[in-house]
C-alpha positions in Angstrom: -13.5 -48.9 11.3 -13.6 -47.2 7.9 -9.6 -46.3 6.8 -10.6 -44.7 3.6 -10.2 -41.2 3.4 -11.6 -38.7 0.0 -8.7 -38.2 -2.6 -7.9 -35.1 -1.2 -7.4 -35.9 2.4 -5.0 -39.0 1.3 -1.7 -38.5 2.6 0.5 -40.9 0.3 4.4 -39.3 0.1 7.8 -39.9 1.8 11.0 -38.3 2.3 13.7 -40.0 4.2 16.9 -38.1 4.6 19.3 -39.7 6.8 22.8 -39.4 8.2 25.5 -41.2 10.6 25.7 -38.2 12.8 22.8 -34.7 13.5 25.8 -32.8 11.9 25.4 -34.9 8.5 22.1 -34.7 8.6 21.7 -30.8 9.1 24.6 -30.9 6.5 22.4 -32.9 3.8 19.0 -30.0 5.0 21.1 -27.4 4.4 22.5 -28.7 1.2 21.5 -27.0 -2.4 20.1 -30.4 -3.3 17.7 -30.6 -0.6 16.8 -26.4 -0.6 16.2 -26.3 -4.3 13.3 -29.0 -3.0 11.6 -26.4 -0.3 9.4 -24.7 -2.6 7.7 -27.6 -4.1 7.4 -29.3 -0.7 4.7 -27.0 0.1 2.9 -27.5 -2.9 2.9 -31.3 -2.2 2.8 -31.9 1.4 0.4 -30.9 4.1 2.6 -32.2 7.2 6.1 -32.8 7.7 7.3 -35.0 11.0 10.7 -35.9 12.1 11.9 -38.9 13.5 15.1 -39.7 15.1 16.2 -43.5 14.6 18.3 -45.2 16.4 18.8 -48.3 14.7 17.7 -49.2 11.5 17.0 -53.4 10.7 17.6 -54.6 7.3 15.3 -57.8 6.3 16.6 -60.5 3.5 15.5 -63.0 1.5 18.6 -65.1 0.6 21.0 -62.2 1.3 19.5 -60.1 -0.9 17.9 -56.7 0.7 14.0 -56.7 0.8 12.6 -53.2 0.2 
């Protein structure tokens, strides 16, 4: 199966906005920060999908955080 896709049909960008409750979270959509963003989004980004998380695993190397 062929995975390669033309340049303009690549879909290569990430937001992740979080929060410790759906009330932070619609706090941090709502916030100037993140509204001021709205505009370009549409320039940049063909498809947006949420995705509630319920628990989040953090992976180290020696204690330190791999990203």
């Amino acid at each position: 199966m062929d995975h390669s896709n033309p340049p303009e049909r690549e879909y290569q960008a990430a937001i992740i906005l979080g929060g410790a409750s759906f009330d932070e979270l619609g706090k941090a959509l709502s916030s100037p920060a993140f509204q001021d963003t709205a505009a370009e989004q549409s320039a940049h980004f063909s498809a947006v999908h949420a995705y509630e998380v319920s628990r989040t695993f953090l992976k180290r190397a020696n204690g330190i955080p791999l990203v």
